[in-house]
Backbone as CSV, one residue per row, in Angstrom:
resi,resn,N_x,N_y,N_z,CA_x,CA_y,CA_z,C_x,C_y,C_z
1,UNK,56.703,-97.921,168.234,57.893,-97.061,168.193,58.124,-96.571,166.764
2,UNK,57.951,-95.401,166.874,58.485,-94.772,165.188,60.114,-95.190,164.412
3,UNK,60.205,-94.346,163.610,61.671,-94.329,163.002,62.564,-93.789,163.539
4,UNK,62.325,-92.211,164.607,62.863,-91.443,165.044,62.990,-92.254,166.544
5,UNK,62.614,-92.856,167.107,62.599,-93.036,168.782,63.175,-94.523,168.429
6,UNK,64.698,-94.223,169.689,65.126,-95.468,169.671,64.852,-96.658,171.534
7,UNK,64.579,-95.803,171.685,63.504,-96.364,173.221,63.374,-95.635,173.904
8,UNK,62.712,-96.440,174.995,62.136,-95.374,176.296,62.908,-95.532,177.709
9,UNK,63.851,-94.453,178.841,63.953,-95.023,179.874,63.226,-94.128,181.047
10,UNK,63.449,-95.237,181.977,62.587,-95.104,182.867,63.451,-94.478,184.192
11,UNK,63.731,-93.580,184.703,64.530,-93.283,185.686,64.021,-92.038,186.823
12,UNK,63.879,-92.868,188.361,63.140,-91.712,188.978,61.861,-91.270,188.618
13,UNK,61.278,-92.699,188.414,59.667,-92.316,188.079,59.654,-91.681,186.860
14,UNK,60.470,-91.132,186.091,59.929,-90.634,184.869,60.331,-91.081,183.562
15,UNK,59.394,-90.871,182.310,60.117,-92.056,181.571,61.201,-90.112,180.612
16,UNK,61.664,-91.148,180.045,62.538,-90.361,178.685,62.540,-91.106,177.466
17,UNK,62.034,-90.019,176.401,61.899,-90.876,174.838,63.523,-90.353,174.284
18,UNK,64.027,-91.096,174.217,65.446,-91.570,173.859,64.927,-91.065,172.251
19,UNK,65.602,-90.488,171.262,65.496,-90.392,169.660,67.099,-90.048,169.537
20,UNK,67.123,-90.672,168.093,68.301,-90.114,166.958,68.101,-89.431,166.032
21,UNK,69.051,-88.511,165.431,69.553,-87.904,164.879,68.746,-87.995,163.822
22,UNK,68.164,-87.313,162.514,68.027,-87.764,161.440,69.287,-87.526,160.579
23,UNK,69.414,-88.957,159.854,71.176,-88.410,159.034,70.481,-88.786,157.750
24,UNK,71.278,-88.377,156.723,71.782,-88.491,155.584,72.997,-88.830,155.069
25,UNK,73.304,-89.791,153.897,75.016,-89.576,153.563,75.121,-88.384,153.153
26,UNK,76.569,-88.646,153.305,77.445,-86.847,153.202,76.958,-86.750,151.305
27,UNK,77.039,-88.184,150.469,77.193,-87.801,149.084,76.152,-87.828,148.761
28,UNK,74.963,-88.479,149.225,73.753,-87.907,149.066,72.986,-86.228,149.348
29,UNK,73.624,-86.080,150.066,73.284,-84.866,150.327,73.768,-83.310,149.406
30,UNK,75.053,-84.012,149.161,75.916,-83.160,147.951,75.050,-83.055,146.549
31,UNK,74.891,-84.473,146.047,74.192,-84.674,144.883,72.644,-84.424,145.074
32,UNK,72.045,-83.804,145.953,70.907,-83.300,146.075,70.231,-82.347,145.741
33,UNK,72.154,-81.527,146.593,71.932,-80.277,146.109,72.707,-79.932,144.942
34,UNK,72.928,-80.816,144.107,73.330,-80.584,142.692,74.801,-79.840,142.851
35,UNK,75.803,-80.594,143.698,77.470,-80.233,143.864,77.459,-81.417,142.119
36,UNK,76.744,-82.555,141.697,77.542,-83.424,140.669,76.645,-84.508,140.901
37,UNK,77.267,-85.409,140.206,76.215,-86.990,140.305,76.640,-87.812,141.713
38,UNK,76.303,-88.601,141.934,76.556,-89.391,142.677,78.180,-89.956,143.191
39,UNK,78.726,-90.070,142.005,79.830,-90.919,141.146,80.951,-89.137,141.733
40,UNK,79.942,-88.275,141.112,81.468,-87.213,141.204,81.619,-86.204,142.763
41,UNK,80.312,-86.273,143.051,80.540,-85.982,144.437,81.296,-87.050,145.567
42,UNK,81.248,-88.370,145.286,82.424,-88.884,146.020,84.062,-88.864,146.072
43,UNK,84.248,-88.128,144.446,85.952,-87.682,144.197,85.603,-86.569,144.899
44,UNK,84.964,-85.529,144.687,85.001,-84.492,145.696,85.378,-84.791,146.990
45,UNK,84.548,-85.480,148.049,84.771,-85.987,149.133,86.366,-86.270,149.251
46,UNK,86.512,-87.405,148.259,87.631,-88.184,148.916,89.211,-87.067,148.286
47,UNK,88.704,-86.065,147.798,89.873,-85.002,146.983,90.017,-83.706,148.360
48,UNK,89.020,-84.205,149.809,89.192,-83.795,151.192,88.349,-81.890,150.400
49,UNK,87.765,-81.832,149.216,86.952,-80.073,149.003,85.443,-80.244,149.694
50,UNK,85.485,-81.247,151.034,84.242,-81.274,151.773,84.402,-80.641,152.975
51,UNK,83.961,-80.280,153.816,83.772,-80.197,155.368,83.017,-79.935,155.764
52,UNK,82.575,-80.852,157.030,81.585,-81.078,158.068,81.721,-80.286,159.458
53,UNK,81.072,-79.299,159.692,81.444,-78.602,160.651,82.516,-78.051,161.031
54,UNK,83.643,-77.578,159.405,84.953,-77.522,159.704,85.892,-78.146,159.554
55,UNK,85.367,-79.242,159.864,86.426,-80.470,159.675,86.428,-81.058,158.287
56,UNK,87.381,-81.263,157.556,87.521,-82.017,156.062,87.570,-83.564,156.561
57,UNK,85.996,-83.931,156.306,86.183,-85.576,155.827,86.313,-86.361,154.658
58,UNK,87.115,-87.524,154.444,86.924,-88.162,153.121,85.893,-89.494,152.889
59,UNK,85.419,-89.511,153.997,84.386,-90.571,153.500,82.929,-90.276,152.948
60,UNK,82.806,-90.581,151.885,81.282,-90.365,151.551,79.977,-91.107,152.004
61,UNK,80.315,-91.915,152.917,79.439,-92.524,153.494,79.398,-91.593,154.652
62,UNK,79.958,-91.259,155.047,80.020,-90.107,156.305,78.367,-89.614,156.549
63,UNK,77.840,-89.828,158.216,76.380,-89.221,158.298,76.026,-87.997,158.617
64,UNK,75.382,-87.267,158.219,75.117,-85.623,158.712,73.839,-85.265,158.464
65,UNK,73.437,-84.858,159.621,72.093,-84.398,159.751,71.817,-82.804,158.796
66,UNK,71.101,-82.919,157.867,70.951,-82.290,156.598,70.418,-80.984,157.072
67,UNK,70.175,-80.377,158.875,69.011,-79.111,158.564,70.162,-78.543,159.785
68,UNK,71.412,-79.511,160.677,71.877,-78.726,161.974,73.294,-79.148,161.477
69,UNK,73.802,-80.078,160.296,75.093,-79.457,160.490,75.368,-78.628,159.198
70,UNK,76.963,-78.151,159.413,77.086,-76.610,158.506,78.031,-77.610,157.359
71,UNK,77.660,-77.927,156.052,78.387,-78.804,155.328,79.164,-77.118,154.248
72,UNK,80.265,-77.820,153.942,80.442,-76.398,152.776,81.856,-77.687,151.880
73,UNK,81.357,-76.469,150.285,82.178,-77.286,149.756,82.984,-76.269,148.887
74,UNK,84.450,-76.811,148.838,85.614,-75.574,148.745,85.246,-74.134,149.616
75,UNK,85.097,-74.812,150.923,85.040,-72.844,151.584,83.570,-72.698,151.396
76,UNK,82.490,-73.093,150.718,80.688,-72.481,150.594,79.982,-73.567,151.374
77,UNK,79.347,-72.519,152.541,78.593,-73.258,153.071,77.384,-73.279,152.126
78,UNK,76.316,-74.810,152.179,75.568,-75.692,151.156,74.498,-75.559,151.831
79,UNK,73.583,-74.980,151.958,72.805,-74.626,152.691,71.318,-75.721,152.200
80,UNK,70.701,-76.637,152.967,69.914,-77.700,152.290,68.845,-77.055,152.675
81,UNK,68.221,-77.261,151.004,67.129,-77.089,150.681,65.903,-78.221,149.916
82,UNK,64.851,-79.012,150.334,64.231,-80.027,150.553,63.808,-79.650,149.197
83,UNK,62.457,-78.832,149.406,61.633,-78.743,148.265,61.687,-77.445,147.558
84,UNK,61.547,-77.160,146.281,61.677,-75.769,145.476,60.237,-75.549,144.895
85,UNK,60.054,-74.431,144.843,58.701,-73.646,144.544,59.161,-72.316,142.904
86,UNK,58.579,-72.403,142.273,58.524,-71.226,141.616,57.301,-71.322,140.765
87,UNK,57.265,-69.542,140.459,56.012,-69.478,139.988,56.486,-68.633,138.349
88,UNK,55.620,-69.600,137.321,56.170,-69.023,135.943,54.903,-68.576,135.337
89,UNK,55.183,-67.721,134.035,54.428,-66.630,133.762,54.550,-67.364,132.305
90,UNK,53.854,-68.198,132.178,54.074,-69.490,130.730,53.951,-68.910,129.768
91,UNK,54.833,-68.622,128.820,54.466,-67.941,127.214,53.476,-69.008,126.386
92,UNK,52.859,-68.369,125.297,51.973,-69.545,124.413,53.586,-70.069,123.722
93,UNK,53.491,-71.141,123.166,54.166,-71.724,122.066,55.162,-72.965,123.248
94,UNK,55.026,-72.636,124.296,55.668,-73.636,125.139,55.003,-74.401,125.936
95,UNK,55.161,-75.762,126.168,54.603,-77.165,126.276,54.854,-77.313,127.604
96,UNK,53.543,-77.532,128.549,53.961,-77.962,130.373,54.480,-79.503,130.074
97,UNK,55.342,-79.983,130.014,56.363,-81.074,129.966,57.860,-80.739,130.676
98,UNK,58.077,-81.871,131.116,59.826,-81.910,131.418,60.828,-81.825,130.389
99,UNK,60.459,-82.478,129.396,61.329,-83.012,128.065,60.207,-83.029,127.403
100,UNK,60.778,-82.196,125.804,60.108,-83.150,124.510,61.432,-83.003,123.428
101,UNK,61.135,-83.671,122.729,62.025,-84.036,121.252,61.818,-82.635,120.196
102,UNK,60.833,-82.379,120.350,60.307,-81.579,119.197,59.589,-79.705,119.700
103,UNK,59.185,-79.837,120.615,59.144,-78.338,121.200,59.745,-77.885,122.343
104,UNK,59.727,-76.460,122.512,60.774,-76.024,123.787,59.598,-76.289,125.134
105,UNK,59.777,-76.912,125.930,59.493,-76.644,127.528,59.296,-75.698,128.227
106,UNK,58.659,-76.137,129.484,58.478,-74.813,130.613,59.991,-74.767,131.160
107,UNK,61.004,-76.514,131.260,62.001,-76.811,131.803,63.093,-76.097,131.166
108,UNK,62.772,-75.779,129.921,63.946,-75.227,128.883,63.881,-73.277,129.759
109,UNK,63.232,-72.790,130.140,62.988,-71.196,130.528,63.568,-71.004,131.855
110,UNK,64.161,-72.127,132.276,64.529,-71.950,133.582,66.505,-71.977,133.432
111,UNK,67.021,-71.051,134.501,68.235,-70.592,134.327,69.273,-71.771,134.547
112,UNK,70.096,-72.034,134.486,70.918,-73.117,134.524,71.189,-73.553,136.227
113,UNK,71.076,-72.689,137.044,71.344,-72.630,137.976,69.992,-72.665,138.971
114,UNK,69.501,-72.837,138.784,67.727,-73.372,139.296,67.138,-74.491,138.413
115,UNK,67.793,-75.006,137.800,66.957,-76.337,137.020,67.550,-77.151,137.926
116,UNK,66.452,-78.299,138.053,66.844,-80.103,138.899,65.769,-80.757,138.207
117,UNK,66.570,-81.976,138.072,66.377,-83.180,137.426,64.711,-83.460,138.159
118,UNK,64.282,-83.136,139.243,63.262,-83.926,139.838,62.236,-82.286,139.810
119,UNK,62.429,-81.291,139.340,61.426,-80.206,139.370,60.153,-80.362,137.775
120,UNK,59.140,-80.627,138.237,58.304,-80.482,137.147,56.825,-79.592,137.176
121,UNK,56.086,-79.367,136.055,55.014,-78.390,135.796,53.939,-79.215,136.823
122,UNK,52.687,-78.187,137.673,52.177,-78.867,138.766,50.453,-78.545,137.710
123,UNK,50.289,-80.075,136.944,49.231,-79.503,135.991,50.090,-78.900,134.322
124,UNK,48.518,-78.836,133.869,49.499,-78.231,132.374,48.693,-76.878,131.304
125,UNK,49.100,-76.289,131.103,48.707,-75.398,130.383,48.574,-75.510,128.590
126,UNK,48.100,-75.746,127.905,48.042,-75.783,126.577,49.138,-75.014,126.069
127,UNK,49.440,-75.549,125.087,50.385,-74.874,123.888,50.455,-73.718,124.196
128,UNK,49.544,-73.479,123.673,48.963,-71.646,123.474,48.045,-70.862,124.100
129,UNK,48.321,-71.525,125.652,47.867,-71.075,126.754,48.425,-70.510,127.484
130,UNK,48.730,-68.675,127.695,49.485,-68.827,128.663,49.360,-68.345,130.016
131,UNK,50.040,-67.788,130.897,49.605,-67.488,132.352,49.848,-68.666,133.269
132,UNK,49.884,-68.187,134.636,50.398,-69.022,136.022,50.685,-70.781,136.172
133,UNK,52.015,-70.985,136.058,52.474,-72.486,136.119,52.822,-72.374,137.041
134,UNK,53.058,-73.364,138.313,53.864,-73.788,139.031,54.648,-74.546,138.610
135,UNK,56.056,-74.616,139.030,56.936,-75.393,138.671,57.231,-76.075,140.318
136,UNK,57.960,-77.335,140.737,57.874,-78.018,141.629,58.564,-79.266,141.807
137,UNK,59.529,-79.484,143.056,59.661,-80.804,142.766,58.787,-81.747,144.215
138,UNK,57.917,-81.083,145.101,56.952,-81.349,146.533,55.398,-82.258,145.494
139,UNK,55.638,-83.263,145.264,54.918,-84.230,144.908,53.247,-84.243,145.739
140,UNK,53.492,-84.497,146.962,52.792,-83.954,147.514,51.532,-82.469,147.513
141,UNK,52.311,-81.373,147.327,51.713,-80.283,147.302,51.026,-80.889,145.807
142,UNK,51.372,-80.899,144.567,50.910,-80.795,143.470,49.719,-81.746,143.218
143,UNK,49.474,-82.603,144.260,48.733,-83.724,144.284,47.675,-83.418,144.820
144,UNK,47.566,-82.441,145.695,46.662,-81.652,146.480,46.066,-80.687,145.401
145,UNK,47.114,-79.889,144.566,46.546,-78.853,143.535,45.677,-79.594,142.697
146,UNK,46.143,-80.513,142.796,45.155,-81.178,141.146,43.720,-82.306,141.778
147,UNK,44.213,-82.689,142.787,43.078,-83.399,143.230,41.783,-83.342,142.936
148,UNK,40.967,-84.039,141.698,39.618,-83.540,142.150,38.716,-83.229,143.056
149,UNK,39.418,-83.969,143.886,38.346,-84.071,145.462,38.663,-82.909,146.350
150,UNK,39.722,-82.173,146.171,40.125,-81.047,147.044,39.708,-79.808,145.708
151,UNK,39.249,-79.906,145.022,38.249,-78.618,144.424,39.033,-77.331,144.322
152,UNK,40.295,-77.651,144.258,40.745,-76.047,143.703,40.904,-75.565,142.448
153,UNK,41.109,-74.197,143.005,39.747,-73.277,141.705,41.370,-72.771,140.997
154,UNK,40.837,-73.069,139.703,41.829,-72.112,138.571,41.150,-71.412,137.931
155,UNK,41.502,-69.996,137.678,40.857,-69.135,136.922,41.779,-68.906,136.053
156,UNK,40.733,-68.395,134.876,41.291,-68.069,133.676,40.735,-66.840,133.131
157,UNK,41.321,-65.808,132.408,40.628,-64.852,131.503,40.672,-65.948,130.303
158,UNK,39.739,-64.904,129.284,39.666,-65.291,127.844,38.861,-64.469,126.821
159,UNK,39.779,-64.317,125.969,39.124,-63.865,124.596,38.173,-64.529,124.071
160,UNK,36.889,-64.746,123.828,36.020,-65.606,123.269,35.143,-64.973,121.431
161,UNK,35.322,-65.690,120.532,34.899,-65.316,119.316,33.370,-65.544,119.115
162,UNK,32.731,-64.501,119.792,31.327,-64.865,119.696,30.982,-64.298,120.804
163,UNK,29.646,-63.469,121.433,28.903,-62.714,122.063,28.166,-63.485,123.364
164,UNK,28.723,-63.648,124.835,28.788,-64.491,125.693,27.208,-63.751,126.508
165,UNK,26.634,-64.663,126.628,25.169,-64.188,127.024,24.621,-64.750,128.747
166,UNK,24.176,-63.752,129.258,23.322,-64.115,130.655,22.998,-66.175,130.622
167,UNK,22.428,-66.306,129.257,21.989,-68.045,129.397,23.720,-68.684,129.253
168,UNK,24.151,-68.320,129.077,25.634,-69.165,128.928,26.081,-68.937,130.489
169,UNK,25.910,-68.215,130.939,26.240,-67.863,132.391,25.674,-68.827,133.258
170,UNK,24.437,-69.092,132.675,23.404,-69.896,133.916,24.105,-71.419,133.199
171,UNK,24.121,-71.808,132.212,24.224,-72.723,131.911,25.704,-73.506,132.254
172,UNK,26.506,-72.840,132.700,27.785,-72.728,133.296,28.063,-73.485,134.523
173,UNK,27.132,-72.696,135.063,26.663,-72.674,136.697,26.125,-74.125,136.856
174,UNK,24.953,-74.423,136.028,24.362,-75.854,136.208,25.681,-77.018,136.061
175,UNK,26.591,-76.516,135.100,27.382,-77.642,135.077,27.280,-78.093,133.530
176,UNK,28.302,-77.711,132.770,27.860,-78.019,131.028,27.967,-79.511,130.855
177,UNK,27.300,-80.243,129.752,27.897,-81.103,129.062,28.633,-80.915,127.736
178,UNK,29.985,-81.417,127.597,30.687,-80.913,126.178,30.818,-82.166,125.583
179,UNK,31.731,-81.841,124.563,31.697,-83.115,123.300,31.853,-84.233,124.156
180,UNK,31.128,-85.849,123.291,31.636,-87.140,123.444,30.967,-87.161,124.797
181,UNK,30.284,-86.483,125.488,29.275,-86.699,126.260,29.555,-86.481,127.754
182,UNK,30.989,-86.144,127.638,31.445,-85.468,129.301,30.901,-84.229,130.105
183,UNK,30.960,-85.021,131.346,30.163,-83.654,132.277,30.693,-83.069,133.056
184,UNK,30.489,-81.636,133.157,31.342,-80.670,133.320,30.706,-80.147,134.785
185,UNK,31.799,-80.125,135.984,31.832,-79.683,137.198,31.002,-78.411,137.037
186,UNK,30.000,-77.689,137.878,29.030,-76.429,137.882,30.690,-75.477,137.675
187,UNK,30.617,-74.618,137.287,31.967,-73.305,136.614,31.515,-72.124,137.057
188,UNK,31.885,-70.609,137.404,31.561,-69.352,137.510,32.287,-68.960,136.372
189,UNK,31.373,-68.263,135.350,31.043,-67.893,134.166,31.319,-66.162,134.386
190,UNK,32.073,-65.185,134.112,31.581,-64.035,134.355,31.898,-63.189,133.058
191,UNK,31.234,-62.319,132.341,31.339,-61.790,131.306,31.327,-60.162,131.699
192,UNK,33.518,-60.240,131.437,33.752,-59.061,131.736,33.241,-57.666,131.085
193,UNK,33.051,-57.886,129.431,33.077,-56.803,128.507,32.541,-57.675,127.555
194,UNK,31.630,-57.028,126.166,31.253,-57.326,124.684,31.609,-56.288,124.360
195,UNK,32.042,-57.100,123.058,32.380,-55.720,121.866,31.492,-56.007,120.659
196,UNK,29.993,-55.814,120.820,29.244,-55.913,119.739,29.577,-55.737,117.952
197,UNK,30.454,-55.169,117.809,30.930,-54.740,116.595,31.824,-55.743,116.235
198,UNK,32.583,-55.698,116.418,33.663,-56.865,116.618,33.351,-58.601,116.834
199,UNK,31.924,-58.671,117.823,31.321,-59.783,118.215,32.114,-60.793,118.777
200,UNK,32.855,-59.918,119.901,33.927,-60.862,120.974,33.338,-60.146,121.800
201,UNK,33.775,-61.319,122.724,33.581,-61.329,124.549,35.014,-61.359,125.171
202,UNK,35.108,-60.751,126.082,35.923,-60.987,127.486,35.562,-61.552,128.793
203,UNK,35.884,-62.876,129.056,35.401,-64.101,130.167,36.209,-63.626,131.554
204,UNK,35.684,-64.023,132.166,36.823,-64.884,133.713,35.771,-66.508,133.557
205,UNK,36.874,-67.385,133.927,36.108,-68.328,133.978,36.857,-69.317,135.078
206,UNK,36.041,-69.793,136.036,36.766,-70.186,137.375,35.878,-71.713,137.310
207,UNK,37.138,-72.780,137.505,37.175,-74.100,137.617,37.037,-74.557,138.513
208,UNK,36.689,-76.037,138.690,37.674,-76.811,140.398,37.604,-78.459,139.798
209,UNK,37.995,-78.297,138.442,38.513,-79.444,137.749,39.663,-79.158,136.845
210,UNK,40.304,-80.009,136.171,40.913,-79.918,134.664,41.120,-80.505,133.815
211,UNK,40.264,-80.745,133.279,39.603,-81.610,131.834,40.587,-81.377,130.969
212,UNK,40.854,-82.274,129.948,41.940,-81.492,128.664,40.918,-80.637,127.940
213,UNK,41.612,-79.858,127.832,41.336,-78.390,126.554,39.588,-77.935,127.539
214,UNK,39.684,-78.269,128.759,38.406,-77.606,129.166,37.766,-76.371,129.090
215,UNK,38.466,-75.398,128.744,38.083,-73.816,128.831,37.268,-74.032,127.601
216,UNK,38.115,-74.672,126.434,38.054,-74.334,124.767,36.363,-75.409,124.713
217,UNK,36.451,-76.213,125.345,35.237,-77.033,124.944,34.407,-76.253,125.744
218,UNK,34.206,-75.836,127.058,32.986,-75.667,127.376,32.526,-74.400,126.878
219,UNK,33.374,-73.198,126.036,32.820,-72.115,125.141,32.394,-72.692,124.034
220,UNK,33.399,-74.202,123.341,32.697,-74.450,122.196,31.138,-75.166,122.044
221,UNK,30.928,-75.259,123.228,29.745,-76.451,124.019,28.444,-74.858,123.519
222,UNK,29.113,-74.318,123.984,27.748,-72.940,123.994,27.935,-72.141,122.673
223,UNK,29.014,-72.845,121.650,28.813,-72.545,120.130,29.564,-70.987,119.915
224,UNK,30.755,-71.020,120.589,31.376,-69.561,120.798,32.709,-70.817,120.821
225,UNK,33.946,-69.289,120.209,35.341,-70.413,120.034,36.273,-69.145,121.218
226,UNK,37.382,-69.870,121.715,38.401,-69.273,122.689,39.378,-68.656,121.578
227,UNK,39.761,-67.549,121.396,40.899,-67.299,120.679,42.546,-67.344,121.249
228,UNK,42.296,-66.384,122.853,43.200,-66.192,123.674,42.781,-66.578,125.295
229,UNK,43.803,-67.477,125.542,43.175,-68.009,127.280,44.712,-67.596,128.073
230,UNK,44.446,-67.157,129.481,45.258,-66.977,130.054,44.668,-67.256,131.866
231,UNK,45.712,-68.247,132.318,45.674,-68.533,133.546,45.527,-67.355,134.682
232,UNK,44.800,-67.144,135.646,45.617,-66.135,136.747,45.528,-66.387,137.907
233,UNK,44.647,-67.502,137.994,44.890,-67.966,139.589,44.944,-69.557,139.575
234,UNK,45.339,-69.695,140.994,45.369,-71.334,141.483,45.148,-71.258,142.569
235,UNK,43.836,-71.820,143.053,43.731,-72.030,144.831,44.189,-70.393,144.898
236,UNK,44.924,-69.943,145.857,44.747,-69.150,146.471,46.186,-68.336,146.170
237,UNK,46.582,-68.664,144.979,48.160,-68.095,144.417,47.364,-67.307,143.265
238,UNK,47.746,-65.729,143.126,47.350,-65.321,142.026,49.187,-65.204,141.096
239,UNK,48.449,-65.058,139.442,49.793,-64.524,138.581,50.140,-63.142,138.774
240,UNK,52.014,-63.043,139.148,52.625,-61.845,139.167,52.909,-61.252,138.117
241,UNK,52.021,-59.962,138.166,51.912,-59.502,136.784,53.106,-58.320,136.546
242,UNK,54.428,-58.841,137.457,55.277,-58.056,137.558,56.371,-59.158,136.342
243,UNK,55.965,-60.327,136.495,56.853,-61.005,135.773,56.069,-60.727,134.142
244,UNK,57.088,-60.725,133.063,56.875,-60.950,131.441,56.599,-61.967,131.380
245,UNK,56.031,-62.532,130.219,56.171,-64.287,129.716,57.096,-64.691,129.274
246,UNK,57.678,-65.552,130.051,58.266,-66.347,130.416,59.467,-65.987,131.394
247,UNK,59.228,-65.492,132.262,59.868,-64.809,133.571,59.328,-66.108,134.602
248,UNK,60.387,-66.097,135.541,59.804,-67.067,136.679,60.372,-66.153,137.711
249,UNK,59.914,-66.597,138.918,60.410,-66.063,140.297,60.268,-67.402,141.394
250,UNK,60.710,-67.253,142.706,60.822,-68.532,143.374,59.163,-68.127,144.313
251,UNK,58.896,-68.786,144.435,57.644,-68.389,145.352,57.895,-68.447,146.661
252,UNK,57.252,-66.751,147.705,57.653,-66.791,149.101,56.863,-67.696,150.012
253,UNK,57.605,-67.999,151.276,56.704,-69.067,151.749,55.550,-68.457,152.647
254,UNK,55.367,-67.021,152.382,53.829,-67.330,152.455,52.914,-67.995,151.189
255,UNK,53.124,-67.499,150.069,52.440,-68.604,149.209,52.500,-69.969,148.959
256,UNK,53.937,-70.328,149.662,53.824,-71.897,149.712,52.490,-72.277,150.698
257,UNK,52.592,-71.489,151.697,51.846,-71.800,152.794,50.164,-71.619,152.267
258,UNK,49.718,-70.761,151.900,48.420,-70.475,150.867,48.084,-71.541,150.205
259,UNK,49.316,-72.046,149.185,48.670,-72.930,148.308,48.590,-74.267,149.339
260,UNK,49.197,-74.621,150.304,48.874,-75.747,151.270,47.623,-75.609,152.223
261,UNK,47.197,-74.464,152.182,45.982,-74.499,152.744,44.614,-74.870,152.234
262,UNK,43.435,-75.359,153.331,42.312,-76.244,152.836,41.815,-74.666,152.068
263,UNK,41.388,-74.801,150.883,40.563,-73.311,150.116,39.605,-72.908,150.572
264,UNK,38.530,-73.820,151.782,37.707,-73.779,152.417,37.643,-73.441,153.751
265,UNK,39.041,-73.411,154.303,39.157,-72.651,155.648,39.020,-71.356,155.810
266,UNK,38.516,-71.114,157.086,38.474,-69.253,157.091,39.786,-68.890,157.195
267,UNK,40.870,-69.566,156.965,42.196,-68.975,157.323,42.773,-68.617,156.045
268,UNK,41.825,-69.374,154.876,42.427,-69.261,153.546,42.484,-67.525,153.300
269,UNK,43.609,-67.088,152.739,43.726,-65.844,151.476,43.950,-66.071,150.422
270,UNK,43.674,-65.261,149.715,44.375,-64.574,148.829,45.400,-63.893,148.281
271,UNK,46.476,-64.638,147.558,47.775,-63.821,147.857,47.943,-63.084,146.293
272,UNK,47.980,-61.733,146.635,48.295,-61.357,145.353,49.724,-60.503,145.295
């Protein structure tokens, strides 16, 4: 018997799976959705600026099923929302972290009114890396993004200081070894443009790992340096090149749905 089924009856030959409700407390549910802490959504409650289907209750223990009843607080219905998605357009000079002491965050770019305590970067982008972050608080999903074993692909452009050649391509492909003796997943190498004069390259370079500083070592591996790297895809989410750096937007749930898909199904797209 699960969590949801509270027994079985049997009547007239047929059975019936008996289930309850899924509830939540009323002040859990408040402080979820960020009405206050724990502590201040129960003066709310008991100050009667709650109601449950209409009705003003004061108990904060009070149970309510979080997706069928209509909770509102002073007059606004609270409409519950589980997990949050957005997709950010990471400037260089800012750090994929929740908190630091000493530089600004991806967490610091977000509006006062869309930040939660439990939303964090899915993966991380270098300093001075910038292009496509997810931001997230679905533990789950992000566990899937990063998984080595589920092989999804991040692409990157890049500026490279040094003249990117057909053998760097193949050598890509085989799978590099870079410093300190680490071995590098086979990569698609593609060399958009040379500027012989200049003696820079323009890369795409597509992953299904993420090594620290991996882009920068496996150009420095082939004796060429990264100047400028920029993210543009994940699995099957490309960057909206409608947003500036450091612009975010919430992501629609068809791309939630994209990035939850196996990358290997024929059902997978491309969402651009």
């Amino acid at each position: 018997m699960n969590a949801q089924t509270m027994g079985v009856c049997h009547l007239s030959g047929k059975f019936f799976v008996l289930t309850r409700r899924k509830t939540m407390r009323l002040d859990k549910f408040l402080a979820t959705m960020q009405l206050g802490s724990r502590k201040e959504v129960k003066q709310f409650i008991k100050k009667g600026k709650v109601t449950v289907n209409g009705e003003i209750t004061r108990s904060d223990k009070a149970q309510i099923n979080e997706y069928e009843d209509q909770i509102s607080f002073e007059g606004e219905v609270i409409q519950y929302q589980k997990d949050y998605y957005y997709l950010l357009n990471k400037p260089a000079g800012v750090i994929s972290a929740t908190v630091d002491n000493y530089d600004e965050t991806v967490m610091d770019l977000l509006v006062d009114e869309d930040f939660r305590e439990d939303l964090f970067p899915v993966g991380r982008l270098d300093k001075d890396t910038e292009g496509l972050l997810v931001l997230t608080n679905d533990g789950q999903l992000a566990h899937r993004l990063l998984s080595p074993k589920k092989h999804v692909e991040k692409e990157y452009h890049a500026t490279v200081a040094g003249v990117m050649t057909a053998e760097d391509v193949a050598l890509f492909s085989e799978g590099l070894m870079i410093d300190q003796g680490e071995q590098c997943l086979p990569a698609k190498l593609t060399i958009l443009s040379v500027d012989e004069s200049a003696q820079t390259s323009q890369i795409s370079l597509i992953l299904h790992e993420g090594k620290f500083h991996q882009v920068k070592r496996m150009v420095a591996a082939v004796g060429k340096e990264v100047v400028y790297l920029k993210r543009i895809r994940m699995g099957q989410l490309t960057l909206d090149e409608s947003l500036a750096l450091g612009e975010y937007r919430a992501l629609t749930a068809l791309e939630v749905e994209a990035l939850q898909q196996n990358p290997f199904s024929d059902n997978a797209e491309l969402i651009v």
